[in-house]
C-alpha positions as protocol buffer text, in pm:
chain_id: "A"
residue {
  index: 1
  type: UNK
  ca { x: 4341 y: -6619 z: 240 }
}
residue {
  index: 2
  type: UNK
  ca { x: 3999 y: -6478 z: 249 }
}
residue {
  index: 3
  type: UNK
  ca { x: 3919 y: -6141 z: 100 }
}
residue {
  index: 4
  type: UNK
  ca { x: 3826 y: -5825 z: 361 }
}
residue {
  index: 5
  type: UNK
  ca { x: 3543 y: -5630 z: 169 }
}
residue {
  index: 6
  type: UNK
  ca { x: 3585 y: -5258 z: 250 }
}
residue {
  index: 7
  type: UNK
  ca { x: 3289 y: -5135 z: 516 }
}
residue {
  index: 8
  type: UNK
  ca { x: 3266 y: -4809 z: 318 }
}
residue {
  index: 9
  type: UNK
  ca { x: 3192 y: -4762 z: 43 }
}
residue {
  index: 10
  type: UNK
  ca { x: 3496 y: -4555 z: -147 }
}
residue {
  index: 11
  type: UNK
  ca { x: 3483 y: -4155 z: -164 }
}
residue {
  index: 12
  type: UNK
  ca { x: 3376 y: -3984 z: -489 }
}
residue {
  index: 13
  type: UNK
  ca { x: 3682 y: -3803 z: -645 }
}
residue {
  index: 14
  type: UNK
  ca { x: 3724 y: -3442 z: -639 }
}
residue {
  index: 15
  type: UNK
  ca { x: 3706 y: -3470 z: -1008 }
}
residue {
  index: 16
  type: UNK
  ca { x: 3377 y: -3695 z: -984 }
}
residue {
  index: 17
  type: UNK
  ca { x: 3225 y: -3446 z: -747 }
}
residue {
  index: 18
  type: UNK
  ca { x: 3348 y: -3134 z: -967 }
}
residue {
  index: 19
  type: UNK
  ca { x: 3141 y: -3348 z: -1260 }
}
residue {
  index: 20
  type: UNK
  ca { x: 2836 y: -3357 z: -1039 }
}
residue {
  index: 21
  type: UNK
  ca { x: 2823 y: -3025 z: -964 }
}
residue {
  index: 22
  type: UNK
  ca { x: 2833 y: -2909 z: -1276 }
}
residue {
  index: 23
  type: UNK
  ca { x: 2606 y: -3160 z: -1446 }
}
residue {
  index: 24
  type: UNK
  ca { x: 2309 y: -3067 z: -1172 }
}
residue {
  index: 25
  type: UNK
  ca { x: 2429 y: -2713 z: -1269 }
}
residue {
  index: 26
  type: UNK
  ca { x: 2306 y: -2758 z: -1620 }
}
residue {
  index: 27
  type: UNK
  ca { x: 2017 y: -2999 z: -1525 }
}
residue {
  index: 28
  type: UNK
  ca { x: 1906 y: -2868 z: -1263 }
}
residue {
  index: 29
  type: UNK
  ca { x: 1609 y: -3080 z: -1102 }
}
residue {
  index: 30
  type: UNK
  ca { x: 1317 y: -2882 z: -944 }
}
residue {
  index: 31
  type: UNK
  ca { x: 1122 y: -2954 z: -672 }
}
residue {
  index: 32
  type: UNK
  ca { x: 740 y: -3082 z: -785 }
}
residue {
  index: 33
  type: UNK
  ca { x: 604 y: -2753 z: -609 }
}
residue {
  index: 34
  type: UNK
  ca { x: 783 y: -2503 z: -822 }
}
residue {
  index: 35
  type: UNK
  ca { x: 700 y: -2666 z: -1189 }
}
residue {
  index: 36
  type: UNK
  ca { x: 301 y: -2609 z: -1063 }
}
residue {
  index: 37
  type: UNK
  ca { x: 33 y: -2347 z: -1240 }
}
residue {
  index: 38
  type: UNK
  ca { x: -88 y: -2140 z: -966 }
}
residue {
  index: 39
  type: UNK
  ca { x: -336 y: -1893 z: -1040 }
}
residue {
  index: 40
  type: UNK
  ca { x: -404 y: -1763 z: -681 }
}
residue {
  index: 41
  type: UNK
  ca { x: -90 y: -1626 z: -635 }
}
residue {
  index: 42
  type: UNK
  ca { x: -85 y: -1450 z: -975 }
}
residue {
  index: 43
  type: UNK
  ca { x: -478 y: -1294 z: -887 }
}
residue {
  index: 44
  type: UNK
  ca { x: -300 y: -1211 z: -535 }
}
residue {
  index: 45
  type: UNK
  ca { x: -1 y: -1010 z: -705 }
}
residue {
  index: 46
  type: UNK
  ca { x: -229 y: -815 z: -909 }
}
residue {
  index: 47
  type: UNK
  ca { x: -520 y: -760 z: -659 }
}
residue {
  index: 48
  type: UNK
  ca { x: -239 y: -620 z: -403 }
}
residue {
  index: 49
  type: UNK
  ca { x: -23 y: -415 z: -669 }
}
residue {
  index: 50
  type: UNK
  ca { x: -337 y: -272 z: -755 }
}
residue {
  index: 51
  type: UNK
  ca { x: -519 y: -187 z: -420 }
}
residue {
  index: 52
  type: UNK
  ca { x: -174 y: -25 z: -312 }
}
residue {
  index: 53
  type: UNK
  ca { x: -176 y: 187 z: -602 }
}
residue {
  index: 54
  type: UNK
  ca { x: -586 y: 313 z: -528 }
}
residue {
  index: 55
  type: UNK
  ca { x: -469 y: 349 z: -138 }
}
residue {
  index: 56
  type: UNK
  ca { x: -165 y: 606 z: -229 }
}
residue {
  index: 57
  type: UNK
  ca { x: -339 y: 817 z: -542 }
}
residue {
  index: 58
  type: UNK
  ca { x: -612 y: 873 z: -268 }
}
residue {
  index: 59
  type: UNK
  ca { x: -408 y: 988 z: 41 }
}
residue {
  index: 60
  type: UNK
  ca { x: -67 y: 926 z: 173 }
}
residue {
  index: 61
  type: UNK
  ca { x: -230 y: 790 z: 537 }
}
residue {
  index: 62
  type: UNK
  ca { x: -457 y: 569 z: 326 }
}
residue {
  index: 63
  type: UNK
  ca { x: -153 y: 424 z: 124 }
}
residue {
  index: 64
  type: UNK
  ca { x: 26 y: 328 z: 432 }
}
residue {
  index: 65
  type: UNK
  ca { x: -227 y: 137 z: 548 }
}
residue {
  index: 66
  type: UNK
  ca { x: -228 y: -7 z: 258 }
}
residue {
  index: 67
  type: UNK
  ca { x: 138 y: -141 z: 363 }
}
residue {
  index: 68
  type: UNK
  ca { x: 17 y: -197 z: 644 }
}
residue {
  index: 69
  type: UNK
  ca { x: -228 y: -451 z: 578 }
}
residue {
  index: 70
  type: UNK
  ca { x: 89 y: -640 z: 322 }
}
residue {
  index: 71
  type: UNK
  ca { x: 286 y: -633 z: 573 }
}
residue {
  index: 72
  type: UNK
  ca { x: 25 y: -822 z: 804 }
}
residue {
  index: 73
  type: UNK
  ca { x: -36 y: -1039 z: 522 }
}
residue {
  index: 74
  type: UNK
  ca { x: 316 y: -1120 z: 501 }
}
residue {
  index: 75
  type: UNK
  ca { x: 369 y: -1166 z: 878 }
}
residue {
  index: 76
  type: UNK
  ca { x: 35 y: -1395 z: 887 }
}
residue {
  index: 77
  type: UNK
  ca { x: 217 y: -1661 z: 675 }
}
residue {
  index: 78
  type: UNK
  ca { x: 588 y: -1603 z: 655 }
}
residue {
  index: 79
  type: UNK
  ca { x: 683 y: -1834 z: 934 }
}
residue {
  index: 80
  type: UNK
  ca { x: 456 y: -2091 z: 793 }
}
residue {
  index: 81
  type: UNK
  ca { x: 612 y: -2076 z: 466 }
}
residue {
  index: 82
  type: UNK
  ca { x: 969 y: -2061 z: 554 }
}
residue {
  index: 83
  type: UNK
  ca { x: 902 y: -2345 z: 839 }
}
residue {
  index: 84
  type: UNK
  ca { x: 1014 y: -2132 z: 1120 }
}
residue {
  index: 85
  type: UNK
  ca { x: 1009 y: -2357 z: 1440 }
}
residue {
  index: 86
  type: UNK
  ca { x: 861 y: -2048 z: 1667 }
}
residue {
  index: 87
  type: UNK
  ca { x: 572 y: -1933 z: 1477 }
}
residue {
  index: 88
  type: UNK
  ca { x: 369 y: -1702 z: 1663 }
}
residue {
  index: 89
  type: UNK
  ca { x: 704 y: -1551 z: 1780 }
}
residue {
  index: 90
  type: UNK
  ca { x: 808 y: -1476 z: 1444 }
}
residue {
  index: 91
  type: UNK
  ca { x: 484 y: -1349 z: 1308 }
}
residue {
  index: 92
  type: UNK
  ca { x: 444 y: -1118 z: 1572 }
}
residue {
  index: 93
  type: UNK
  ca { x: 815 y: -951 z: 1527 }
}
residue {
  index: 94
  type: UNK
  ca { x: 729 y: -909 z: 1159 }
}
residue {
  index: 95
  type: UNK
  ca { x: 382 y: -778 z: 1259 }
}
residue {
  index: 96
  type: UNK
  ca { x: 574 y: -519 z: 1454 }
}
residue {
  index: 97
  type: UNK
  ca { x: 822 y: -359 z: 1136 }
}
residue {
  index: 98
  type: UNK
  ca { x: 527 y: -449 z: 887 }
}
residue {
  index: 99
  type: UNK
  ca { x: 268 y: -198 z: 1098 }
}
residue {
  index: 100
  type: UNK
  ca { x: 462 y: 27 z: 1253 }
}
residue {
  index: 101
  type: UNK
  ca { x: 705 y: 100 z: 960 }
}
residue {
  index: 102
  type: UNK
  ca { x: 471 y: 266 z: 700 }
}
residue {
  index: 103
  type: UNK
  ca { x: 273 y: 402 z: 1002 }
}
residue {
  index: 104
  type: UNK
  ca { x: 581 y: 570 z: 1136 }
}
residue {
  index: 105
  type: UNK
  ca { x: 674 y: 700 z: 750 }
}
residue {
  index: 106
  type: UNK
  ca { x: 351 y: 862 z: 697 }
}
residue {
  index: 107
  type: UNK
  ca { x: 339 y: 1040 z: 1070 }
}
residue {
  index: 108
  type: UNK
  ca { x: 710 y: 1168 z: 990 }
}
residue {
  index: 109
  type: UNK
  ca { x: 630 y: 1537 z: 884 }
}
residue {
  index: 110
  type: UNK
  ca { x: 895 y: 1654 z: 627 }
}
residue {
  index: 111
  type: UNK
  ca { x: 1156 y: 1489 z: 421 }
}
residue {
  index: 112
  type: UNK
  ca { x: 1364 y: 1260 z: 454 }
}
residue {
  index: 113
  type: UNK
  ca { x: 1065 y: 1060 z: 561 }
}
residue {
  index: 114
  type: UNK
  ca { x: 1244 y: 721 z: 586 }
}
residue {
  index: 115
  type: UNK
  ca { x: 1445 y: 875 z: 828 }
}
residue {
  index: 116
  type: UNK
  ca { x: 1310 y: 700 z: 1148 }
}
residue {
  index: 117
  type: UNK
  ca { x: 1278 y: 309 z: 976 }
}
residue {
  index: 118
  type: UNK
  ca { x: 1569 y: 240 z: 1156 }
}
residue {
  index: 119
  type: UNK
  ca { x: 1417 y: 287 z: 1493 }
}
residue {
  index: 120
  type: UNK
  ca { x: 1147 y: 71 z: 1417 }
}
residue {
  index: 121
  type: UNK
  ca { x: 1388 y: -193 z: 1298 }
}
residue {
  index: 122
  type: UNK
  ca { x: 1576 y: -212 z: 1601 }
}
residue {
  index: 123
  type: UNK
  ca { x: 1213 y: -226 z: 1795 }
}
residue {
  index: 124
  type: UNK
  ca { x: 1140 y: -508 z: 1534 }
}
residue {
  index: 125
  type: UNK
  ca { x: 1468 y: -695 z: 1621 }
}
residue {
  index: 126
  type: UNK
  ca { x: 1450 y: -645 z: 1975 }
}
residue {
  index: 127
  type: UNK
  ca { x: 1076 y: -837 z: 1986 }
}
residue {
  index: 128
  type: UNK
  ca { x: 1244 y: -1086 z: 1804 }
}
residue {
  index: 129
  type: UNK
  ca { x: 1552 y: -1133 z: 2068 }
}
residue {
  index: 130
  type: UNK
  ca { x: 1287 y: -1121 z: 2394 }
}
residue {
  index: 131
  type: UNK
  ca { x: 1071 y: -1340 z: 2190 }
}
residue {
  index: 132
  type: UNK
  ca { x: 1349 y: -1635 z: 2170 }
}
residue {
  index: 133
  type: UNK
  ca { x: 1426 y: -1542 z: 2533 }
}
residue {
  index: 134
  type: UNK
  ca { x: 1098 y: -1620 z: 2706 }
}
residue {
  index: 135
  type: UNK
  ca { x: 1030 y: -1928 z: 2466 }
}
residue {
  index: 136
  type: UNK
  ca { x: 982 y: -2242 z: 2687 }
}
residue {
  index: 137
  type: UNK
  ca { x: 1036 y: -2541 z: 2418 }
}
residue {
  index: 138
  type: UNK
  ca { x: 1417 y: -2536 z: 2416 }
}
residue {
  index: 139
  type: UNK
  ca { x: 1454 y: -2299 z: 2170 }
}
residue {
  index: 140
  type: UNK
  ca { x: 1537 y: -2607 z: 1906 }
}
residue {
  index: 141
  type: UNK
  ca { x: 1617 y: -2490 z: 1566 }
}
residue {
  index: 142
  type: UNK
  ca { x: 1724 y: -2124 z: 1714 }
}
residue {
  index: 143
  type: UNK
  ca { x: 1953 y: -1990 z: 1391 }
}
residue {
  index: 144
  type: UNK
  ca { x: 1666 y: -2113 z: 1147 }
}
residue {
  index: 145
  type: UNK
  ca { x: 1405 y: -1898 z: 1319 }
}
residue {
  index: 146
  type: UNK
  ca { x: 1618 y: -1588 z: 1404 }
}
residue {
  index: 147
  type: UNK
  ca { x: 1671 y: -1617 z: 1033 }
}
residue {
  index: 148
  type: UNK
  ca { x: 1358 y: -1659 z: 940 }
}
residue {
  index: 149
  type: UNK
  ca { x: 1236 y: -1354 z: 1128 }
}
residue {
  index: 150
  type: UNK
  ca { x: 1499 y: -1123 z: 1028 }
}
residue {
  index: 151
  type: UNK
  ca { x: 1451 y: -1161 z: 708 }
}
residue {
  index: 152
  type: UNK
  ca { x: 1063 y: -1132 z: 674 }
}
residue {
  index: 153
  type: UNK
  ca { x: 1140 y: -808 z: 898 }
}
residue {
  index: 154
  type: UNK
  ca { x: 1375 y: -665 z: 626 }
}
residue {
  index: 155
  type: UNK
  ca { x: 1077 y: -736 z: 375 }
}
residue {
  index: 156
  type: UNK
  ca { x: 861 y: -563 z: 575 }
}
residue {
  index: 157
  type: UNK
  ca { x: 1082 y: -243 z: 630 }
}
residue {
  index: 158
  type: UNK
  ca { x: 1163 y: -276 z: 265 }
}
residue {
  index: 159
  type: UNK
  ca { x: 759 y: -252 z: 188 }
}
residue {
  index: 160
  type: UNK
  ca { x: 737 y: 98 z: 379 }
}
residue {
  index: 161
  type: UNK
  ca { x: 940 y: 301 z: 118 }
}
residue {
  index: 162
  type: UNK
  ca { x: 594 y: 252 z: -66 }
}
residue {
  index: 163
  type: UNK
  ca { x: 437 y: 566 z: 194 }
}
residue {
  index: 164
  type: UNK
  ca { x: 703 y: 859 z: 53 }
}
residue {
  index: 165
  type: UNK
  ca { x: 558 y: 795 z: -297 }
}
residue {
  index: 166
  type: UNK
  ca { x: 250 y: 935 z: -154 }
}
residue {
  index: 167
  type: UNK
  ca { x: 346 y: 1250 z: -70 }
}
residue {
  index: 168
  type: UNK
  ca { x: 632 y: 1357 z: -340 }
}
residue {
  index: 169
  type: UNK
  ca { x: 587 y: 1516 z: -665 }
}
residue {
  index: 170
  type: UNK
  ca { x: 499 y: 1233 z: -928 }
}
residue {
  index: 171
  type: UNK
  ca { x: 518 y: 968 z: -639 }
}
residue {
  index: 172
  type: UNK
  ca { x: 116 y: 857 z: -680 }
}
residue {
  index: 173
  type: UNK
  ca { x: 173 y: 818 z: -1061 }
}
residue {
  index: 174
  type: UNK
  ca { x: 450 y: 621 z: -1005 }
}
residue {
  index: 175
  type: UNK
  ca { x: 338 y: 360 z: -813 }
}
residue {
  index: 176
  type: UNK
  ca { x: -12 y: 350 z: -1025 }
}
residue {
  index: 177
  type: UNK
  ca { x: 263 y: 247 z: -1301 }
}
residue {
  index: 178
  type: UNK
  ca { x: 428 y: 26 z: -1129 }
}
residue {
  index: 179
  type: UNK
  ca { x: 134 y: -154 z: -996 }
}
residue {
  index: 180
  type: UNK
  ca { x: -3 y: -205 z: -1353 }
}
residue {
  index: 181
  type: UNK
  ca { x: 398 y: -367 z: -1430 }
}
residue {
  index: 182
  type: UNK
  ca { x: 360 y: -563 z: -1134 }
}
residue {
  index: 183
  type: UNK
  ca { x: 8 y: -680 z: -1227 }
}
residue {
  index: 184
  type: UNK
  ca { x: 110 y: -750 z: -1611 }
}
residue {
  index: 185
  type: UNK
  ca { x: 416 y: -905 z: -1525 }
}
residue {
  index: 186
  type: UNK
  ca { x: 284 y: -1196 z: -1267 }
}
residue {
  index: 187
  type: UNK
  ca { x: 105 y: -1364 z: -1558 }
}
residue {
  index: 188
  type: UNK
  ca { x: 435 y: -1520 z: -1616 }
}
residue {
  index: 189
  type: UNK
  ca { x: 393 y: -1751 z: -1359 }
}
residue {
  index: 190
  type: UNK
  ca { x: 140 y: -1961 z: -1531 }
}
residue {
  index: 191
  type: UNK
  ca { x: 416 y: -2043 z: -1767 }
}
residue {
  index: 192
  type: UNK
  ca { x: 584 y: -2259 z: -1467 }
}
residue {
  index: 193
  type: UNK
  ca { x: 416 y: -2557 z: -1553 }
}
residue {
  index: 194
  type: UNK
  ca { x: 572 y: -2566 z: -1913 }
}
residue {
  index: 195
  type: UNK
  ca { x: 876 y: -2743 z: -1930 }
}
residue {
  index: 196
  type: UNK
  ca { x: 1029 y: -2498 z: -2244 }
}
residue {
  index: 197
  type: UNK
  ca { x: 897 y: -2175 z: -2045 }
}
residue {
  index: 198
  type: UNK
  ca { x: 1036 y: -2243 z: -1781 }
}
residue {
  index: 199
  type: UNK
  ca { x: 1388 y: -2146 z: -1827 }
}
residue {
  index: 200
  type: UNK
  ca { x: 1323 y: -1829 z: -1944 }
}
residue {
  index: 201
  type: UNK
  ca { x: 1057 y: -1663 z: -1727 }
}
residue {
  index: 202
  type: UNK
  ca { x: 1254 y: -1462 z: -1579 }
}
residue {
  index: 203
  type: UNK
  ca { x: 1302 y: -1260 z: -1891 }
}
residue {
  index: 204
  type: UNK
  ca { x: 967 y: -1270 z: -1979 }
}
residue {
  index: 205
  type: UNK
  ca { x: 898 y: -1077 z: -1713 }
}
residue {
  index: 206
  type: UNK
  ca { x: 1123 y: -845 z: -1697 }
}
residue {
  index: 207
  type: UNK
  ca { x: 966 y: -789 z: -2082 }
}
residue {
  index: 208
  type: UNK
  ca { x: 621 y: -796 z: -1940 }
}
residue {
  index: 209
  type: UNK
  ca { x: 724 y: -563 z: -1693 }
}
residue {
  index: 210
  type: UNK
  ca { x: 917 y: -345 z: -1966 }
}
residue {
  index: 211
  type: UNK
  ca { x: 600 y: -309 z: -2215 }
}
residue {
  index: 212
  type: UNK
  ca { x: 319 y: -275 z: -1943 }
}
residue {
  index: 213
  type: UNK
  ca { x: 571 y: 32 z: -1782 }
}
residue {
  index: 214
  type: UNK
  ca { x: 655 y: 189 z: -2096 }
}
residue {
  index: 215
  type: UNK
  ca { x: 236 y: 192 z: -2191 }
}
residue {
  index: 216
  type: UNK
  ca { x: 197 y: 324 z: -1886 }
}
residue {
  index: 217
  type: UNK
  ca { x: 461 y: 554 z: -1848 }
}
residue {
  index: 218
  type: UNK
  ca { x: 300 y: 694 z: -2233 }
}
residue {
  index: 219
  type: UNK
  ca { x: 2 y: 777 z: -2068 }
}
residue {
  index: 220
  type: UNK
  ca { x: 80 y: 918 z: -1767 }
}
residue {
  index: 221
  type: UNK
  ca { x: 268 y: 1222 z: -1837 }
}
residue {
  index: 222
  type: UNK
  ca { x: 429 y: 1273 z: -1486 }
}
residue {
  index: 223
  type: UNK
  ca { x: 666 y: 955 z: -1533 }
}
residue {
  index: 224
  type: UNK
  ca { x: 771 y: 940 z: -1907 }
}
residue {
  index: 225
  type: UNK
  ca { x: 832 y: 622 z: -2124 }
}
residue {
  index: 226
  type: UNK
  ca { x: 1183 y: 625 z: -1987 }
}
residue {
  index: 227
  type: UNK
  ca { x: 1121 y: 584 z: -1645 }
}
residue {
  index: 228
  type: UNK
  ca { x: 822 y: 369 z: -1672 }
}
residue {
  index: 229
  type: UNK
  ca { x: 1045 y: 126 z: -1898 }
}
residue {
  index: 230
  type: UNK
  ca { x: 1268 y: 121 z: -1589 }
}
residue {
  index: 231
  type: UNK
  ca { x: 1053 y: 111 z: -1311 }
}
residue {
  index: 232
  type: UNK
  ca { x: 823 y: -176 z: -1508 }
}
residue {
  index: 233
  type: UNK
  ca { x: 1149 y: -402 z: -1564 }
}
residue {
  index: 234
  type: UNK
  ca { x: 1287 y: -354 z: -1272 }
}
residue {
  index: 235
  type: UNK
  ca { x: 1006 y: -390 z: -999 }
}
residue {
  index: 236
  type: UNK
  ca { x: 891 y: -663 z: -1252 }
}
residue {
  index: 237
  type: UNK
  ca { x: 1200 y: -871 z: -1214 }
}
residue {
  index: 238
  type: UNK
  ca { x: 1234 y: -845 z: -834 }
}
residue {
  index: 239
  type: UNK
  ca { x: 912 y: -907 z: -772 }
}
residue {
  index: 240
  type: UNK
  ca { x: 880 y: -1220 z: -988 }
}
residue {
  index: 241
  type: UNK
  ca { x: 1224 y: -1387 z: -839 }
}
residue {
  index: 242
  type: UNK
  ca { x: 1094 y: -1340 z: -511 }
}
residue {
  index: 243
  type: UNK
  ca { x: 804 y: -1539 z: -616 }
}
residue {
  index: 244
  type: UNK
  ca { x: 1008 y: -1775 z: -781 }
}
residue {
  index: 245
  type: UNK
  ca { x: 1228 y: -1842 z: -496 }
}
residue {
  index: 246
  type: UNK
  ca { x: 960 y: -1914 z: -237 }
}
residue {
  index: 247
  type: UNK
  ca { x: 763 y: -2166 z: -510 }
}
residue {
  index: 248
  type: UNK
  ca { x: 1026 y: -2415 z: -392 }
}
residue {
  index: 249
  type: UNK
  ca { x: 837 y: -2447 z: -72 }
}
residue {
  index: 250
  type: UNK
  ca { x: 586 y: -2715 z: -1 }
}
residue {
  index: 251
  type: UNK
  ca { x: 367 y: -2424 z: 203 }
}
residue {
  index: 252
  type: UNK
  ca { x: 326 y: -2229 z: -159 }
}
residue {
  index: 253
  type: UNK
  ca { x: 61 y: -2481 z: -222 }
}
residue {
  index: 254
  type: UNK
  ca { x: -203 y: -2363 z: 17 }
}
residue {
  index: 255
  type: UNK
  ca { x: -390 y: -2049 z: -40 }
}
residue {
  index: 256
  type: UNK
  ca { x: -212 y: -1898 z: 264 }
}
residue {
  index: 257
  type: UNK
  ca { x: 177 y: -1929 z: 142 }
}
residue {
  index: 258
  type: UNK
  ca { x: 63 y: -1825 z: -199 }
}
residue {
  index: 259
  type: UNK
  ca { x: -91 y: -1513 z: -17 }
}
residue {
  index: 260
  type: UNK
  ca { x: 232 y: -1440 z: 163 }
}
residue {
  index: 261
  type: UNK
  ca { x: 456 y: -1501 z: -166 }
}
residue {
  index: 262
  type: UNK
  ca { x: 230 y: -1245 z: -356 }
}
residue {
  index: 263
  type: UNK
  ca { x: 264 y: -987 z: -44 }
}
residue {
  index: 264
  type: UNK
  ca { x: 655 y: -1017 z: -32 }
}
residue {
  index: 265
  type: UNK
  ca { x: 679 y: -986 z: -415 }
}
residue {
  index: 266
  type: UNK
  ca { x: 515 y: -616 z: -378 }
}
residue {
  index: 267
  type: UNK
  ca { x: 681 y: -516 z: -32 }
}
residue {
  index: 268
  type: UNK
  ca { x: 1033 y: -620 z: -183 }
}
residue {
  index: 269
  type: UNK
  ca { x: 1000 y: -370 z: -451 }
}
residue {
  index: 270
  type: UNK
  ca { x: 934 y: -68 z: -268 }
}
residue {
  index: 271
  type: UNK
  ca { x: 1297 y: 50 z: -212 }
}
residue {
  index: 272
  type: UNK
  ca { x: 1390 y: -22 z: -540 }
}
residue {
  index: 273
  type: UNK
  ca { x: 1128 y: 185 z: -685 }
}
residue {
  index: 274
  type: UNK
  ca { x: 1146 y: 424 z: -440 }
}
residue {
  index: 275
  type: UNK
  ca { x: 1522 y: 540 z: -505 }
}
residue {
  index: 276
  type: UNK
  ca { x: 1455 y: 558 z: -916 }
}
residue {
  index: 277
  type: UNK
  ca { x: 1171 y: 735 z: -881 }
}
residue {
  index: 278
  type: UNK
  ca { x: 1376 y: 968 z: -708 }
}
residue {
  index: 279
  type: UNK
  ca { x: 1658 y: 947 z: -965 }
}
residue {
  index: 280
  type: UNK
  ca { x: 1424 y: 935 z: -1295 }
}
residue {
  index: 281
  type: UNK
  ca { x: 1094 y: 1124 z: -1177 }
}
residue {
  index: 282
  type: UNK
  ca { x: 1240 y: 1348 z: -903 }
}
């Protein structure tokens, strides 16, 4: 009697798969783009950390448009980098919270001067929601860019807790600090192209961002080795996994994603820094 060959081919065990998962767990295989020396986006970081910190030691108004112009930076190329399917859509709704959030920070008179964000998120969201509304391709691909846009709105908003530094006591020092962590600190991602670095870059720069803080910190009285220790590692380490999670990208090889990865890197931070410098400068 002839033999009936099975069609499929046989399911993996759940002990197979199990096996799998944790072998790619311990080998994990990156993608070509994120194993890639790119100096742009480290010259980027810096330039940006740095040009934020002269915009805020010179006037509050003049740091926010300082934001400003990161936040435009990062709506200019976000939906290109992420591959959102509605581009001009989604850079326009992140235009929206990346302008009109520091703008609306420095214009608020007294503290607590992140007190009307929220407004201009929901303003943010709601361009979004019209903006999917009126499109006339289908809307194909509709989670993937509400996502898309949502989240490079939340970077934005994130970005404008940079203005209140500005205009508190020890604020402008602060962010002169953490601009020269920030700077430091995105050196580590030349090491991306050396197989044994690789693995650890992460703590490299958090200890890039450590050292160049505490330096800092030494010579500028108003925030202390402590806190510039802190605020180095910390803003430091955000800012360089935020790099390191958009390097996956195939977009992160033109000079326009690696523009957009440096601006998110800086605008993620601001929170962050914000609420310690609150905590550790006061």
């Amino acid at each position: 009697m002839p033999t009936v060959e099975a069609s499929e081919p046989v399911s993996e065990s759940r002990a197979a798969r199990r096996a799998a998962r944790e072998a790619h767990l311990r080998n994990p295989i990156l993608p070509p783009m994120a194993t890639e020396r790119r100096i742009p986006i480290v010259l980027a970081t810096a330039v940006l950390a740095v040009l934020l910190a002269i915009g805020t030691t010179s006037d509050h108004a003049i740091g926010a448009a300082a934001v400003a112009w990161l936040g435009l930076a990062l709506a200019w190329g976000w939906p290109e980098l992420l591959g959102s399917p509605s581009r001009f859509g989604s850079s326009f709704a992140v235009g929206v919270a990346g302008v009109l959030a520091p703008a609306t920070v420095a214009a608020t008179p007294d503290d607590p001067f992140l007190r009307h964000v929220p407004v201009v998120v929901a303003a943010a969201v709601l361009t979004m929601f019209l903006h999917q509304i009126v499109r006339k391709d289908g809307r194909p691909r509709l989670t993937r860019s509400v996502a898309i846009s949502a989240a490079g709105i939340a970077i934005a908003t994130i970005g404008a807790a940079w203005v209140p530094l500005g205009r508190t006591s020890g604020g402008p020092e602060v962010v002169v600090v953490v601009a020269v962590a920030l700077a430091v600190s995105a050196l580590t991602d030349l090491g991306a192209s050396i197989a044994r670095v690789r693995p650890w870059m992460i703590a490299v720069a958090a200890l890039l961002g450590f050292l160049a803080g505490g330096v800092s910190g030494l010579v500028v009285d108003e925030v202390g080795v402590v806190a510039g220790v802190v605020l180095g590692a910390v803003s430091a380490t955000l800012a360089h996994v935020m790099r390191r999670v958009l390097c996956v990208l195939p977009p992160i090889r033109g000079l326009r994603g690696q523009l957009t990865a440096a601006a998110a890197s800086v605008l993620v931070t601001g929170v962050p820094v914000y609420v310690l410098a609150m905590i550790l400068v006061g």
